[in-house]
Structures are given as C-alpha cells and as structure tokens.
RODO-2510 file (C-alpha; in nm, 4 decimals, decimal comma):
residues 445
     n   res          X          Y          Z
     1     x     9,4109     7,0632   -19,0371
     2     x     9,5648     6,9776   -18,7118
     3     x     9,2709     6,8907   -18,4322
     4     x     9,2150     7,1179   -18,1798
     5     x     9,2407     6,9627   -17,8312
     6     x     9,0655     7,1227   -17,5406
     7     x     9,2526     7,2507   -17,2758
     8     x     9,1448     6,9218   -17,0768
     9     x     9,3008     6,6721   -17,3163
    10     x     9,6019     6,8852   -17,3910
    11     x     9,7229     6,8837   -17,0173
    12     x     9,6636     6,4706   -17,0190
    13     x     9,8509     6,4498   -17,2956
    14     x    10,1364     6,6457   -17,1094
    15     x    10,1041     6,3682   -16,8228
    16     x    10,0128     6,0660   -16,9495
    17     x    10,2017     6,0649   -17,2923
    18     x    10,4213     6,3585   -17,3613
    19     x    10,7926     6,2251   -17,3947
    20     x    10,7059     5,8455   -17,4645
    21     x    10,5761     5,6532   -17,7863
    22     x    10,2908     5,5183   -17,9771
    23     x    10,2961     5,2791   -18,2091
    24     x     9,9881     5,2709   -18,4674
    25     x     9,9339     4,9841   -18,7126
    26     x     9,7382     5,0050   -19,0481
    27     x     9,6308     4,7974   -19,2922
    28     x     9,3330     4,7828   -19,5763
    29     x     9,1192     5,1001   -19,5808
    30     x     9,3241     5,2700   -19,3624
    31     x     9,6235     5,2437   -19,5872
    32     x     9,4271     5,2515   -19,9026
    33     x     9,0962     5,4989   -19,8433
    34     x     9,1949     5,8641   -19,8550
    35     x     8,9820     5,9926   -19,6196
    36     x     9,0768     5,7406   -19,3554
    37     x     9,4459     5,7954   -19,3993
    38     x     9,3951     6,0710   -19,3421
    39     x     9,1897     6,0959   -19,0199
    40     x     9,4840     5,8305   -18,9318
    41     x     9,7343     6,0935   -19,0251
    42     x     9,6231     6,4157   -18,8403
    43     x     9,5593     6,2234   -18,5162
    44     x     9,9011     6,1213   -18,5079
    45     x    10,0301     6,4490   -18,6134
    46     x     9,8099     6,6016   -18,3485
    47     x    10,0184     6,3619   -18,1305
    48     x    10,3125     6,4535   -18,2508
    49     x    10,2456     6,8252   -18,1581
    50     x    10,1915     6,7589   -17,7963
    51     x    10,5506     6,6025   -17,7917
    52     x    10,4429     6,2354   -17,8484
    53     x    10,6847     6,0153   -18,0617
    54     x    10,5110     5,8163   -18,3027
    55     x    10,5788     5,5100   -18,5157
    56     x    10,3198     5,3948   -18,8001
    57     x    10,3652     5,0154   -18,8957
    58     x    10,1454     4,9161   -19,2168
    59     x    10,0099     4,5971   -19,3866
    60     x     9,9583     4,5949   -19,7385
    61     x     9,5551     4,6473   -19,9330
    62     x     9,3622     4,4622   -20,1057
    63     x     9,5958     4,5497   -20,4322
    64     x     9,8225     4,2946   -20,3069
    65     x     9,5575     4,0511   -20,2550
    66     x     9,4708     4,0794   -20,5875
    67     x     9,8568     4,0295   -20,6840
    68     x     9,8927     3,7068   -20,5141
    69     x     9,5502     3,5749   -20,5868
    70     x     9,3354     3,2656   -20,3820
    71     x     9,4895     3,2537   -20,0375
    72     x     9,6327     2,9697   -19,9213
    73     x     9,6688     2,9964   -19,5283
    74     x     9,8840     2,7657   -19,3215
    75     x     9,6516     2,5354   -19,1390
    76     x     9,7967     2,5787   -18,7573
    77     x     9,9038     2,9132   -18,8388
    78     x     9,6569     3,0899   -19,0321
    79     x     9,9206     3,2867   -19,2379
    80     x     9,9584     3,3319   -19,5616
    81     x    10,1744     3,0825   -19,7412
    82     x    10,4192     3,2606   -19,9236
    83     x    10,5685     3,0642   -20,2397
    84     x    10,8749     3,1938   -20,4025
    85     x    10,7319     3,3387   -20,7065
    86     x    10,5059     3,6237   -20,4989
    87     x    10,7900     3,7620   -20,3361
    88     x    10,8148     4,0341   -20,6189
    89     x    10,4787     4,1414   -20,5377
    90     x    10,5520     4,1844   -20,1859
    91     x    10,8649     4,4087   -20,2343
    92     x    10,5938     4,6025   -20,4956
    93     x    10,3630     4,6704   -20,1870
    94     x    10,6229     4,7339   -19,9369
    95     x    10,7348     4,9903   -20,2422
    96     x    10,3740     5,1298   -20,3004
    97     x    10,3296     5,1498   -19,8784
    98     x    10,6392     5,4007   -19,8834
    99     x    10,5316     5,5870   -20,1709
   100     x    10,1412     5,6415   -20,0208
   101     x    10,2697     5,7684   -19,6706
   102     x    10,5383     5,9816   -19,8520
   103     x    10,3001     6,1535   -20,0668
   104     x    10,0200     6,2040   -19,7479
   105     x    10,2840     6,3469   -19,5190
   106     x    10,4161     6,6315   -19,7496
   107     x    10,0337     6,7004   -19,7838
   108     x     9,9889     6,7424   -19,4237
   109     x    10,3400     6,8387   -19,3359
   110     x    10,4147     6,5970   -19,1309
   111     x    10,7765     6,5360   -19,0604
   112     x    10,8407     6,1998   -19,1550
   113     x    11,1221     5,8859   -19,2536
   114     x    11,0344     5,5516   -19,4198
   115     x    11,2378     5,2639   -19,2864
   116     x    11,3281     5,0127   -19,5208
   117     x    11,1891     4,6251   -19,4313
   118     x    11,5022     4,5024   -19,3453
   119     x    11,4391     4,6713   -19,0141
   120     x    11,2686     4,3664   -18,9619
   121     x    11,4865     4,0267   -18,9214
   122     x    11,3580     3,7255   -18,9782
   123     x    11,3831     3,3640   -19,0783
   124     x    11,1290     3,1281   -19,2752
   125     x    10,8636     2,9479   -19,0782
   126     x    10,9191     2,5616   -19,1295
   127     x    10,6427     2,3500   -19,1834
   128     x    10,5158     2,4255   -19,5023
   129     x    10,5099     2,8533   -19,4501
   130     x    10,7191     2,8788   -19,7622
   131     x    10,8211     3,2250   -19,8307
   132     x    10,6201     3,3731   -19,5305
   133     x    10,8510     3,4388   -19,2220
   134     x    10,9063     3,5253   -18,8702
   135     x    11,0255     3,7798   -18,6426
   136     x    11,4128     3,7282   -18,4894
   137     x    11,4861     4,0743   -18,3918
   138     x    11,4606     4,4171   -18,4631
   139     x    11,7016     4,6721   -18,5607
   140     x    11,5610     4,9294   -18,2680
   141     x    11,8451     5,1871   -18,3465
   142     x    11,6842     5,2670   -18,6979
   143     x    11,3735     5,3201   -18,5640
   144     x    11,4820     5,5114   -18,2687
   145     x    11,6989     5,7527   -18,4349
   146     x    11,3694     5,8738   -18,6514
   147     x    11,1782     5,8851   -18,3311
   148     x    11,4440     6,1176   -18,1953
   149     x    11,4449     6,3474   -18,4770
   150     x    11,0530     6,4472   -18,4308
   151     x    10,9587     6,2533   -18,7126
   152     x    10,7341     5,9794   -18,7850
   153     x    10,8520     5,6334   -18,8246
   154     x    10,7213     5,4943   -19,1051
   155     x    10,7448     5,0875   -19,0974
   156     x    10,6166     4,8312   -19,3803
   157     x    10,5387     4,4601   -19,3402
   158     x    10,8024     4,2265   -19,4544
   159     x    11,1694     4,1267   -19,3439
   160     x    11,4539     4,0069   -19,4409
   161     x    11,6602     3,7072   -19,3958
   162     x    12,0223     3,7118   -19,2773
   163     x    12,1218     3,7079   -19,6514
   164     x    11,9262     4,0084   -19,7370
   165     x    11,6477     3,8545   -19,8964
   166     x    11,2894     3,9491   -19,8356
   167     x    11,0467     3,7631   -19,6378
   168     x    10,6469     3,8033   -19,5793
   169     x    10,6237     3,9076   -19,2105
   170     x    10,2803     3,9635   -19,1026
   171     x    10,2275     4,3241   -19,0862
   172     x    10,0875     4,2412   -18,6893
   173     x    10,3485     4,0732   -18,5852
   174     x    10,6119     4,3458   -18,6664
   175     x    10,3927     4,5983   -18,5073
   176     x    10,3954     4,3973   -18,1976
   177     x    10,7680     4,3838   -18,2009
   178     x    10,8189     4,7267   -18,3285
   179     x    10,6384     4,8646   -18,0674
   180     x    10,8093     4,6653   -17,8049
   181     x    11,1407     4,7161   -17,9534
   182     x    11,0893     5,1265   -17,8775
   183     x    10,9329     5,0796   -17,5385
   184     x    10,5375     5,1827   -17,6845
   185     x    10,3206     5,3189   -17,4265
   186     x    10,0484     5,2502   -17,6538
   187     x     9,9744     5,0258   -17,9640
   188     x     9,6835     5,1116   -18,1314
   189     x     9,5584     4,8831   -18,4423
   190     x     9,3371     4,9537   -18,6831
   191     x     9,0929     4,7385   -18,8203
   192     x     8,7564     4,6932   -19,0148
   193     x     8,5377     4,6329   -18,7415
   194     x     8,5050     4,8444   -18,3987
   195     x     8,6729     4,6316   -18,1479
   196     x     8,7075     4,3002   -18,0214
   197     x     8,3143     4,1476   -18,0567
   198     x     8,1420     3,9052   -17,8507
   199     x     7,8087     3,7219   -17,8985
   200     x     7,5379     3,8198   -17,6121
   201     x     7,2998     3,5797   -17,5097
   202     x     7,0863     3,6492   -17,8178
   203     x     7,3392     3,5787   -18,0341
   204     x     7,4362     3,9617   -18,1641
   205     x     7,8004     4,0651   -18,1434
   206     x     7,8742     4,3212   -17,9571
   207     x     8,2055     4,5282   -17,8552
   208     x     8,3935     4,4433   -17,5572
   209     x     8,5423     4,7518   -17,4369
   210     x     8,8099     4,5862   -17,1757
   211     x     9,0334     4,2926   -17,1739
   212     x     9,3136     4,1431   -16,9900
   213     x     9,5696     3,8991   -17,1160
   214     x     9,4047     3,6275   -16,9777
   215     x     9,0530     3,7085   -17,0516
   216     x     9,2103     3,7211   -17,4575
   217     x     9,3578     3,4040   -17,4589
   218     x     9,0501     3,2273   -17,3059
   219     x     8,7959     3,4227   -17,6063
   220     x     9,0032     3,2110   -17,8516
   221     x     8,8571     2,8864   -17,7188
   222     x     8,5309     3,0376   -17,6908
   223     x     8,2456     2,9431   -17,8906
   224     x     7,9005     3,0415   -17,9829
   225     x     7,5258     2,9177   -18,0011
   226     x     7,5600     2,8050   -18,2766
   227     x     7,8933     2,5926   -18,1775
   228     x     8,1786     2,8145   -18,3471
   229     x     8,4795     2,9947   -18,2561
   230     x     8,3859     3,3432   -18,1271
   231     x     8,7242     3,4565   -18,2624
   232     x     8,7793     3,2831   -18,6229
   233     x     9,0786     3,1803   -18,7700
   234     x     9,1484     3,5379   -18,9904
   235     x     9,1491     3,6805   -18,6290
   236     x     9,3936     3,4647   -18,4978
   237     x     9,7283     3,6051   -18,6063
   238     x     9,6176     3,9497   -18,4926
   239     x     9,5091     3,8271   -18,1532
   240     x     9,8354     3,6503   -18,1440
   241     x     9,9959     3,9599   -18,2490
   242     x     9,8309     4,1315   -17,9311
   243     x     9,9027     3,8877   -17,6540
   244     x    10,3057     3,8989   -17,8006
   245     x    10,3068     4,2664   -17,7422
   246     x    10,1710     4,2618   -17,4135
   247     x    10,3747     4,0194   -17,2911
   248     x    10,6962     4,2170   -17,4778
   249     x    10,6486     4,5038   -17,2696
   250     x    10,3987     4,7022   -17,4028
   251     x    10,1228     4,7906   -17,1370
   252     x     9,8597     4,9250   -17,3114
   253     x     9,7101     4,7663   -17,6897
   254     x     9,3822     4,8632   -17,8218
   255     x     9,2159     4,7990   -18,1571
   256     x     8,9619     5,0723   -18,3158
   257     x     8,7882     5,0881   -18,6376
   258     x     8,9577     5,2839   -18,8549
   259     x     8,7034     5,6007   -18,8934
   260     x     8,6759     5,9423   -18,8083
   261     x     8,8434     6,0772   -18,4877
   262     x     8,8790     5,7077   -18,3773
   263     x     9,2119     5,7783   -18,2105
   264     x     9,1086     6,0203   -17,9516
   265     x     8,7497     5,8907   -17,9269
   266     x     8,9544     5,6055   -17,8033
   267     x     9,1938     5,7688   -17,5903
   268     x     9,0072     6,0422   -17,4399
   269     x     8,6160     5,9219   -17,3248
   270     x     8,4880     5,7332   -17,0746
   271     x     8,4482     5,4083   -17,2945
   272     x     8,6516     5,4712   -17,5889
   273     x     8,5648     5,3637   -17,9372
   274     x     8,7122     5,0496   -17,9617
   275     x     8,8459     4,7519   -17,7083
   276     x     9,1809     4,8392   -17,4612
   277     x     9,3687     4,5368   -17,3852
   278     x     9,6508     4,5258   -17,1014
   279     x     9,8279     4,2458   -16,9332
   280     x     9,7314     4,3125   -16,6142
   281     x     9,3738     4,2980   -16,4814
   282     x     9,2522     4,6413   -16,4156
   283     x     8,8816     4,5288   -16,2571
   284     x     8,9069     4,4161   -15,9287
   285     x     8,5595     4,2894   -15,7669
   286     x     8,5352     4,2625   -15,3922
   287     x     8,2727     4,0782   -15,2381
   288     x     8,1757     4,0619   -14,9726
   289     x     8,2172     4,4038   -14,9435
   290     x     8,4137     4,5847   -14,6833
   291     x     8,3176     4,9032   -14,4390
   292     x     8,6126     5,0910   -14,5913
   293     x     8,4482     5,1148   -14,9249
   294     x     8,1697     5,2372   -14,7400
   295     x     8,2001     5,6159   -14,7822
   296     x     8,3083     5,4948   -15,1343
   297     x     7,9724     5,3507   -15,2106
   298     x     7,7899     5,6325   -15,0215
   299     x     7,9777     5,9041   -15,3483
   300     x     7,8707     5,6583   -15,6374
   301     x     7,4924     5,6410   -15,4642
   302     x     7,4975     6,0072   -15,4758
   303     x     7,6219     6,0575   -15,8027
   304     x     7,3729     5,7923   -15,9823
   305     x     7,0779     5,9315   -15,7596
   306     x     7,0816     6,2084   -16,0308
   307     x     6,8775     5,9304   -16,3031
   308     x     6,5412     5,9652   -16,2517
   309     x     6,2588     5,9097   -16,4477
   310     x     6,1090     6,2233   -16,6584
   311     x     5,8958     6,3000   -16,3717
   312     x     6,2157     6,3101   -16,1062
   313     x     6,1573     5,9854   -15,9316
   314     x     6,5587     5,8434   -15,8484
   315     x     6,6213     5,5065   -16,0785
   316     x     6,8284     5,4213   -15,7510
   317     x     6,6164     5,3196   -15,4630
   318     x     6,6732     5,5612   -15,1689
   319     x     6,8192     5,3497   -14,8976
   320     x     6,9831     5,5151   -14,5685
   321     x     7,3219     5,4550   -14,4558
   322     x     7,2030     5,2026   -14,1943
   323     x     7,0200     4,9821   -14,4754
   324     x     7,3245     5,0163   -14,6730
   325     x     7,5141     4,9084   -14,3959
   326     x     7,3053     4,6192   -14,3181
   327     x     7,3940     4,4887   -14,6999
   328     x     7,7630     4,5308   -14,6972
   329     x     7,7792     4,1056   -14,6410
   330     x     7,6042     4,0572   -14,9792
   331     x     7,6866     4,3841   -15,1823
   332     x     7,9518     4,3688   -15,4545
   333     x     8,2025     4,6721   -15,5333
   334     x     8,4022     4,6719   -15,8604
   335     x     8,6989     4,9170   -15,8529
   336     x     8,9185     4,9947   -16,1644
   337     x     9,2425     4,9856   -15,9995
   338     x     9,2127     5,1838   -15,6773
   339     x     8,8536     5,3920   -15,7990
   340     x     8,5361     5,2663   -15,7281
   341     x     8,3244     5,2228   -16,0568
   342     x     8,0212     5,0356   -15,9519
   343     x     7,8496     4,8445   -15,6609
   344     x     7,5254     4,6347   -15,6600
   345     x     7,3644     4,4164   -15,3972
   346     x     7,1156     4,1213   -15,3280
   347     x     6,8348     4,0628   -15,0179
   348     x     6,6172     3,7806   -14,9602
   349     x     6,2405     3,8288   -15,1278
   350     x     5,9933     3,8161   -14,8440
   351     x     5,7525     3,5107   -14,9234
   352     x     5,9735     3,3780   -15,1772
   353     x     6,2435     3,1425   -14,9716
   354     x     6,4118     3,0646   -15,2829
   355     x     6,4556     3,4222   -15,4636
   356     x     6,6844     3,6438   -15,3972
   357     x     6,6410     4,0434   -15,4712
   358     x     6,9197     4,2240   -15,6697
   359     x     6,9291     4,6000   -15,6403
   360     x     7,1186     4,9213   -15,5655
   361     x     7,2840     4,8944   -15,9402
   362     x     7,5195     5,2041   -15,9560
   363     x     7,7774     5,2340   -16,1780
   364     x     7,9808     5,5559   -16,1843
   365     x     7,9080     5,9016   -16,4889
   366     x     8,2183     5,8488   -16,6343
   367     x     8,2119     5,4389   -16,6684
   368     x     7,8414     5,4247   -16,8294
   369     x     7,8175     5,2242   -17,1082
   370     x     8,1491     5,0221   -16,9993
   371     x     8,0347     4,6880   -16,9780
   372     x     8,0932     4,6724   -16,6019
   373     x     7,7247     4,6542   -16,5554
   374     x     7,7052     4,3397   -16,6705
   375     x     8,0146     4,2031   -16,5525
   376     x     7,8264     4,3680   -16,1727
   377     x     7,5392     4,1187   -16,2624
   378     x     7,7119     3,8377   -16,3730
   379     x     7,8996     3,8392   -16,0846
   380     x     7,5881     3,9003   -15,8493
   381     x     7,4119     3,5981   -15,9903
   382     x     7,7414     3,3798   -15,9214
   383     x     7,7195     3,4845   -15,5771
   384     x     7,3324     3,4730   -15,5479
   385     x     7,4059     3,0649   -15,6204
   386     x     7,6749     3,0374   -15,3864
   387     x     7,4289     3,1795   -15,1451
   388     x     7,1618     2,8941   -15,2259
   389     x     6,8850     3,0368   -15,3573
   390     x     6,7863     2,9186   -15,7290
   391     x     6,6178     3,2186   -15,8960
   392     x     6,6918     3,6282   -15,8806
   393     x     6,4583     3,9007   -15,9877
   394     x     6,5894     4,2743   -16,0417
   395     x     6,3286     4,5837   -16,0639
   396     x     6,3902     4,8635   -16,2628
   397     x     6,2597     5,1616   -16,4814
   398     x     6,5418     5,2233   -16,6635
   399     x     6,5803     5,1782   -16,9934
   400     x     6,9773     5,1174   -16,9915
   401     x     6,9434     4,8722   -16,6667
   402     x     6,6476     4,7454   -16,8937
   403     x     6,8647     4,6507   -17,2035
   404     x     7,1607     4,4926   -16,9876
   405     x     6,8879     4,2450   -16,8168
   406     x     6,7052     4,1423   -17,1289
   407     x     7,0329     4,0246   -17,2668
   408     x     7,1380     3,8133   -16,9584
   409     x     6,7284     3,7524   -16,7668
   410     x     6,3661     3,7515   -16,8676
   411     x     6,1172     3,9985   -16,8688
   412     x     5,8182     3,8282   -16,6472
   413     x     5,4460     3,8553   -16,6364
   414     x     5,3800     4,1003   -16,3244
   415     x     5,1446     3,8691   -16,1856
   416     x     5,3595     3,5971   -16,0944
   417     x     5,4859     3,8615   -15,8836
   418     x     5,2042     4,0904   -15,8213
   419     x     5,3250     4,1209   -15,4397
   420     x     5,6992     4,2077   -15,5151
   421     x     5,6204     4,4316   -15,7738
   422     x     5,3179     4,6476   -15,6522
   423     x     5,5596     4,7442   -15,3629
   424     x     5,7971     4,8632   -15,5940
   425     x     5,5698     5,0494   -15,8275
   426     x     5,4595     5,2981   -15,5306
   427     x     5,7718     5,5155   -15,5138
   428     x     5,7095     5,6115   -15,8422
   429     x     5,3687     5,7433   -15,8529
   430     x     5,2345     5,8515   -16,2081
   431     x     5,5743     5,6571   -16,3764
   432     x     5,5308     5,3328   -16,2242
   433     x     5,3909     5,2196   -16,5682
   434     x     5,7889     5,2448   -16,6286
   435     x     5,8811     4,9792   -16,4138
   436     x     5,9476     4,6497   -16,4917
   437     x     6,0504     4,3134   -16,3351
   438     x     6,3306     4,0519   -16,4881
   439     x     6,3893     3,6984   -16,3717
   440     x     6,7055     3,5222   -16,4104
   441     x     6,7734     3,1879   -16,3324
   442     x     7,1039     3,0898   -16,1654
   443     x     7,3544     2,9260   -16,2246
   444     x     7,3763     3,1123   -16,5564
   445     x     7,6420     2,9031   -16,7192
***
C-alpha cells in the first residue's frame, strides 16, 4: 500500500522535490529482508507518485559473502580484493539483484527498468586490487532515459572494463556517481546502523544528526577513549563514497537505517532518523551577538518559555528585554542558514571571580533533539575561556538540558555552591527539588 502523506508533506514535496531526483542505495537487509525491501520500496513509490524521479543503486547480501568466502581487503583501500576466479559470483549477484527488484516491483506495481552493470565504466585499481575496480564514467543517457519514462532506475554494483568484462565496483561508489551523473537532489543510503555515530564523553555512541564536508573528513582522523578510530576501516569506503558525491554535485546525502518509514522519518521531522550530510555548512554561530538578532532572540525566548516544570514554573529564566540587552556582548546565536535555532549566554557569578554563569539555553520546537544544544554549549565554554575565567556552572530543572550537561559537565554537591544555587531554587517554589547545578571545567579539549 502506497503511504498516505498529509496534506503538509504532500505540498513540500511539490516544492522541494517534485520534478528532480533521488538516488537511494541498498545493500544487506535492505536488499535481502522482505519486509525492509519493502518499506524501501513503497517510500520510493510514494515518491514516485508525487512526481519525484527515482534511481535505486544496490550492493550485493550476505549470499555473496558467503560465495567469495574470508575477505581479503586492500590495506590503504579497504576494498575487497577481487581475484579472477570470483568474478562469476559477482555477475551471479548482479543477476540475483535484478531478479529480487523485478519480482518486488510487479508486487507493488511499481513501474520499473533494470540497467545492466555496464552502465558503470571502469578500470582495475593497481596496487594489488585485483579484480576489484574503479569508477571512469557513467553512461548517464541509460539511466536518464528510465528516469524520463516514470520508472524506477534500477542499478547493481559492478562495471565493466572497456573490453566488456566485468569488474567489482563498490556498490557506494557507483551510487555516488550515479547520483551525480543524474543531477540527485538527494542520496539517501541505507545501512545497518542509524546514522553516522559518535562517542560522547562517556564513551556511548551516539547519532550525529548534521554534518558538513569538512566536519566528515575530520571524524575519519578522530579517535576515541580508548585510542581508536571513531570511524573504522569497513566505514571508510562508504564515507569516501559520501564526500565524492558531495563534492560531484550532489547537495544533499544522508544515511538512515534501513527500517520502517525511515525515508520520510528522515525527510519530513524536525531531526530526521538518520545523519544529513551537505557540503556546505548550514550552522552558522555568531558571537558576540548582534542587536539585529535581537527581536530574533526575543521569538525563540517566547516560544521555549512554554517548558515548565509540572507545576508551570518556565525552564527559561524570565529575563526582560533590558537584561537581555545587557548580555548581547556574551550571548551566542546559532542560525541554520538565515533562521535562528538557538541562543545561550554567560554572566559573571557574584563572589566567584573565576566562574562564569551560563544560562538562557533556548533552542527552537522544531530543532529539539538536534544536537545544536550541545554544539550551543560547546561553543559557550570555548568562549567562557577566551573570556578568562577557568570554571562554568549552568542551573537547570530540566531533564533534557539535564542529559546534554551530564555528558559534557559534572553534577556538583549543592553546597559548594549553596549561595548560587539557593538563589536559583526560589523561582520555583514547591519544584525547586528539580533543580540542579553542573560544573564544567574549561578548556574542554
């Protein structure tokens, strides 16, 4: 069954992707479980419906891992070294990859055309690679002329050489050209786990909703408490994959678990399901903050204000335009593109020279749960250093504010701070046993 789309969705559709093309890449489960084909299949059908062209590039399962046997991976590459002898077994899954999507369309009704793998052209990799190639060029036309016929583009991993014979192209790598090739709005990969993860401070991995270019190639190199790579070497060629797409021409990649209404979970909430990547930064932090974001900040205020505790006491400290004013020089605004999605600030702590205060944490309805708090904090605490003092407490009785500071501060005894904190407990009368106070220390790297 087709999904329904609210009325809502339906007209973004019609502006944001009607009349242009996304490109969806599979591979494992997706290809080989049912059920998650399927929930694959109707969201790009759904797609399809509201006049978006679609192309489906897959990978091969776990069949063809079986096939081949032990991998042996290149050791600067990470791909799979391809001898001779398994290229039989490759032209059986790029076979068995037609035949799957074949039979699931007809179910579903989906108009559809399976390209052949010579779409792809491509020459061996030297250096020991074998039998496993890369990408030369694309035959764009093919692809194109399925697009143009309402039907979906069906793609498998693989190439061929100039001579006609087949070659193991990553199945990422000729979604990233694919998709570039027909001018993709989106790319949207598939995968096991929900996004792009990152260890917090404690150690547990945790989805990053956003990324740039930049901030991608810099995760490769990052590494972990306990001194490893946050991105291993099986994620490499994918992430690879992703930063040659973006810088092809495609603006918009994002990688999702492959589950149940994934796609538009993605596409249409606040936070979508999995992690967007684009080439451009789209989070722009000004500090110090200027009086034209004013009015701006006054909006967000308002429409946080609204959190309270179950009694009705604001989470946001009431603060009147001329206090607000007064902390423009150390208040920090983050704006996705040209909309304001969040804005914190810091004060001096009376009696404590060396402390500075950070409040005002307001982060807009439809960005909660983004990550930008803590990239607010992060970048508070930077500042806070900059500004010479050597410690920062925060005061809050919120439970989300609550979770985002125990992964970057520390909770702290209340009578180390009995002054600071008594203060704060009196604007919320019976629910000040809510409130609690966090130190961080700064620098933080």
């Amino acid at each position: 069954m087709t999904i329904t789309l609210s009325s809502t969705i339906a007209q973004h559709f019609k502006q944001e992707l009607a009349g242009h093309t996304v490109a969806h890449k599979v591979s494992g489960s997706a290809l080989e479980n049912p059920e998650i084909r399927g929930e694959v299949l109707r969201g790009i059908q759904t797609l399809m419906k509201h006049n978006v062209q679609c192309l489906l590039i897959s990978g091969a399962g776990s069949s063809l891992d079986q096939a081949l046997g032990t991998k042996l991976s290149h050791p600067t590459t990470n791909l799979r070294v391809t001898p001779k002898k398994d290229i039989p077994h490759i032209e059986e899954a790029i076979t068995t990859i037609g035949r799957i999507f074949s039979e699931h369309c007809e179910r579903l009704d989906i108009p559809y055309e399976v390209l052949p793998h010579s779409v792809t052209q491509a020459i061996r990799l030297l250096d020991g690679h074998k039998e496993t190639g890369g990408i030369v060029g694309m035959n764009g036309n093919a692809i194109h002329r399925v697009l143009k016929q309402g039907k979906l583009a069906v793609l498998p991993f693989g190439g061929t050489d100039s001579s006609g014979n087949t070659l193991n192209v990553n199945a990422d790598d000729v979604a990233a050209r694919a998709a570039a090739e027909v001018h993709a709005k989106k790319l949207i990969m598939y995968t096991n786990e929900e996004g792009i993860l990152m260890p917090d401070a404690n150690g547990k991995l945790q989805k990053i909703n956003f990324l740039d270019f930049h901030q991608l190639f810099h995760l490769t190199r990052a590494i972990n408490a306990d001194g490893d790579f946050v991105i291993d070497a099986g994620m490499l060629p994918k992430v690879k994959a992703i930063l040659e797409a973006l810088t092809y021409g495609v603006p918009q990649v994002h990688v999702v678990q492959a589950k149940a209404k994934a796609l538009f979970e993605e596409l249409f909430t606040r936070t979508g399901s999995g992690t967007l990547i684009e080439k451009e930064p789209f989070l722009i932090l000004d500090y110090p903050t200027r009086e034209k974001s004013f009015n701006d900040i006054l909006q967000i205020r308002a429409e946080c204000s609204e959190l309270s505790t179950p009694l009705g006491v604001p989470f946001l400290k009431p603060l009147t335009p001329e206090e607000l004013k007064r902390l423009l020089p150390s208040t920090l605004t983050l704006r996705q593109r040209d909309f304001l999605v969040g804005t914190v600030y810091f004060d001096a702590v009376s009696n404590h020279a060396d402390t500075a205060y950070i409040g005002g944490f307001a982060v807009g309805e439809n960005h909660q749960d983004s990550g930008y708090g803590k990239v607010l904090l992060r970048s508070a605490l930077e500042q806070i250093e900059e500004a010479g003092f050597s410690k920062a407490i925060s005061i809050t009785a919120s439970n989300a504010v609550k979770h985002m500071y125990e992964n970057l501060g520390a909770k702290e005894d209340s009578s180390n701070w009995s002054d600071v904190l008594t203060s704060a407990k009196q604007r919320y009368g019976i629910d000040q046993d809510l409130v609690s106070l966090y130190t961080f220390d700064v620098p933080t790297s």
